[in-house]
SEBABA-854724 format. One record per residue: residue in one letter; z, x, y of N, C-alpha, C in turn. Coordinates in pm, whole numbers, padded with zeros to 5 digits, always signed. Atoms other than C-alpha are relative to their C-alpha. Layout:
// residues N
AZXYZXYZXY/...
END
This chain:
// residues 81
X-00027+00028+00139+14453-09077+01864+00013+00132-00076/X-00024-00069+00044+14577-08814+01631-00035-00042-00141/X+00056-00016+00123+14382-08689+01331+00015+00076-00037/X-00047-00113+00106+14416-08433+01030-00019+00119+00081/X+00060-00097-00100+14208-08218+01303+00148+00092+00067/X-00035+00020-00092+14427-08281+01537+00185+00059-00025/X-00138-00035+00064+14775-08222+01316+00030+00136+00023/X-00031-00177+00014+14709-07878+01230+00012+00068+00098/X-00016-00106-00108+14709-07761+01575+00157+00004+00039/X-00145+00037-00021+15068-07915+01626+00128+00067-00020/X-00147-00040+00063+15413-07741+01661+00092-00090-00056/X-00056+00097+00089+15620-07911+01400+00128+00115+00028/X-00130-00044+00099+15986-07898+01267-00031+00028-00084/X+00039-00062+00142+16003-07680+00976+00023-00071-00123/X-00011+00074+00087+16157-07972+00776-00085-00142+00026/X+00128+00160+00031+15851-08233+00848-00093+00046-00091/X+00122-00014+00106+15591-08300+00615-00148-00049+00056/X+00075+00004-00025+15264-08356+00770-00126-00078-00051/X+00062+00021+00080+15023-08621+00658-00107+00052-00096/X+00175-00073+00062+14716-08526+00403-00112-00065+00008/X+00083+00062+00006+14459-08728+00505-00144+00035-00072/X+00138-00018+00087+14189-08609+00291+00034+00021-00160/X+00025+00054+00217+14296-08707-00084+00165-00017-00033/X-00126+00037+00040+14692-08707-00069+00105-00052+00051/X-00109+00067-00101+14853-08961+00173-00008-00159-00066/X-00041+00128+00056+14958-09340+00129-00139-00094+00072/X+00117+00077-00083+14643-09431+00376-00136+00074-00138/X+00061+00021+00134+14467-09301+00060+00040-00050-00137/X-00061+00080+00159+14633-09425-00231-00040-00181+00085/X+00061+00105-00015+14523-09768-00047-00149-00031-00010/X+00128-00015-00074+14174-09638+00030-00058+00005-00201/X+00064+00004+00161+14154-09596-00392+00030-00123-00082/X-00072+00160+00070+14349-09963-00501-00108-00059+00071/X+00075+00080-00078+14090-10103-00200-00125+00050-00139/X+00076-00053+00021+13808-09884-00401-00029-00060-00138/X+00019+00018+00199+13901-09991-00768-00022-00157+00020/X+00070+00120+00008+13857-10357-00670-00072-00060+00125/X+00128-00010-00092+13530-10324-00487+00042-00042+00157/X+00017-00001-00105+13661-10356-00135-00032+00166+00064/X+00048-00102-00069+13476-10073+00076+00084+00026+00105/X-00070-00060-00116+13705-09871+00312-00047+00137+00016/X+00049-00113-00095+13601-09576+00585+00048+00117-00040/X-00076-00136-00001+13851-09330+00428+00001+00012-00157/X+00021-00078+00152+13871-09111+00125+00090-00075-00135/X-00127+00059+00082+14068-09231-00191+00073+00152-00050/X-00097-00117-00012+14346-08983-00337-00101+00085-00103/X+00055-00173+00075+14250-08634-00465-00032-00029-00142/X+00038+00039+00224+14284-08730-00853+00065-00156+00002/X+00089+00144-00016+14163-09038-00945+00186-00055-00115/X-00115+00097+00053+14486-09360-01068-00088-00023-00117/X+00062+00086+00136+14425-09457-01416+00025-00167-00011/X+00026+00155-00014+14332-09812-01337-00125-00111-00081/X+00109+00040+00084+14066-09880-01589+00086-00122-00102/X+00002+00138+00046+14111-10256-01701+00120-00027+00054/X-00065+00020-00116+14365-10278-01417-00048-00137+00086/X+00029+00115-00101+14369-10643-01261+00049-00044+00134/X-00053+00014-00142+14639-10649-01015+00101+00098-00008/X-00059-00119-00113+14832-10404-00800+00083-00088+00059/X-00097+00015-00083+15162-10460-00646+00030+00109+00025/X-00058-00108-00022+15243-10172-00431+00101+00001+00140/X-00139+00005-00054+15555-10137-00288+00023+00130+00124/X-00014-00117-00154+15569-09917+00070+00143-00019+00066/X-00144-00067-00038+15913-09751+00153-00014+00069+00085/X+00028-00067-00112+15855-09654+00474+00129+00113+00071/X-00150-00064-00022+16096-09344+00569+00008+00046+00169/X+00023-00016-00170+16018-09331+00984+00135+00002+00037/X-00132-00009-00069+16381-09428+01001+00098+00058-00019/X-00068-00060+00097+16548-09197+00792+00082+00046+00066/X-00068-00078-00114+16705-09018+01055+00110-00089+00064/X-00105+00096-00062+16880-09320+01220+00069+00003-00115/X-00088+00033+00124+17004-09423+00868+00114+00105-00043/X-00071-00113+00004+17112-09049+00840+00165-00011+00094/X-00077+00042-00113+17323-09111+01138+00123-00054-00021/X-00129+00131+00060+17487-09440+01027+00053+00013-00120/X-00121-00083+00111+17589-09287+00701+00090+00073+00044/X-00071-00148-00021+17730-08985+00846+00107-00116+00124/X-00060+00071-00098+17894-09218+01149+00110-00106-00093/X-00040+00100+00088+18029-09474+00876-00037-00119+00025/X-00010+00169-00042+17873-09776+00987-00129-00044-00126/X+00106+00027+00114+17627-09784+00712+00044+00079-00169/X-00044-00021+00136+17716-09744+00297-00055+00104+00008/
END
């Protein structure tokens, strides 16, 4: 399993971005929406705190970009707008 530890030792591409697991990734921005309505989770919430004070509900919307690269592709190929 690969952790923040575990990242930094890693040769990367110079154009990746590397998660932040200790106050500025999307597995914290959940770990602070879980936090603001009292569910307890194992991991940190983000670095500076959401202004959610009298905040009832949360819809958050995850745009996952893992595939960006294919999509890149099928633009540049024309099979995609």
């Amino acid at each position: 399993m690969l952790c923040s530890s575990t990242l930094n030792t890693l040769t990367t591409h110079p154009d990746w971005t590397l998660p932040d697991y200790a106050g500025g990734s999307i597995l914290n921005l959940a770990a602070s929406l879980a936090n603001h309505f009292g569910v307890h989770v194992p991991h940190a919430p983000l670095r500076n705190a959401l202004p959610l004070i009298g905040v009832e509900t949360v819809v958050l919307l995850i745009v996952d970009g893992l595939g960006q690269w294919q999509l890149d592709k099928h633009i540049h190929d024309g099979d995609a707008p």
